[in-house]
C-alpha positions, 0 to 999 in steps of 0.5 A: 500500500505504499502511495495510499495516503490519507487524501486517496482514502478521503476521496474514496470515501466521498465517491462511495458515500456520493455514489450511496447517496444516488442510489438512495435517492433514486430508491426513494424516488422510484418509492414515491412514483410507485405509491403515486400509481398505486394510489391513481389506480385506486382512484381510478378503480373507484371512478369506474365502480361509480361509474359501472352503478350508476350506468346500472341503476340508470338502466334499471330506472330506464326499465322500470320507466317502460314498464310503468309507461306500458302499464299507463299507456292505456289510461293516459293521453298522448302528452303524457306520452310526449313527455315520456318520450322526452325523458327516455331520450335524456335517459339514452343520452346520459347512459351514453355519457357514462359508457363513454366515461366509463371506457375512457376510464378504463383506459386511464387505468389501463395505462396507470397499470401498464405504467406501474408495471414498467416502474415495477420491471424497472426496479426488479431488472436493476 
């Protein structure tokens, strides 16, 4: 060991202490961006469970409407009628609205995943 001084050894101290450092941070980070998807993912599971019950019940009120509407359609006239119609369009209309809510959702938490899944592929390959 002749030439190793005292200054060498300081720097290699620095350079593994430097070195242990960046890679702490970057567990730490690549932690937190995991946590973060994780958490997006459930937000999003939670947004299409909404979405997924509230398209059910719309269908069953939509159901329930005809039903009643071919019960009453003997005894009532033709303005009732009208406006019965009028609510069953608004009800196709919102029941589009949520199946095309409800696909980009499963989009966003389909990209969510496949996300957390290069994150997680990245921390095992490294």
């Amino acid at each position: 060991m002749s030439g190793v001084g005292i200054g060498e050894l300081i720097w290699l101290v620095l350079a593994v202490l430097l070195g242990m450092g960046v890679v702490i941070a970057w567990i730490i980070k690549s932690e937190a961006t995991s946590i973060l998807f994780k958490t997006e993912i459930k937000k999003l599971k939670h947004a299409l469970d909404g979405a997924e019950r509230e398209k059910t019940m719309m269908i069953e009120d939509m159901q329930a409407f005809k039903s009643s509407a071919g019960d009453f359609s003997g005894m009532q006239g033709s303005g009732d009628a009208g406006s019965g119609n009028m609510m069953i369009g608004k009800m196709v209309e919102r029941t589009e609205a949520l199946e095309k809510d409800n696909a980009r959702l499963k989009k966003e938490l389909d990209e969510a995943r496949s996300s957390l899944e290069e994150v997680y592929k990245a921390l095992c390959s490294k």
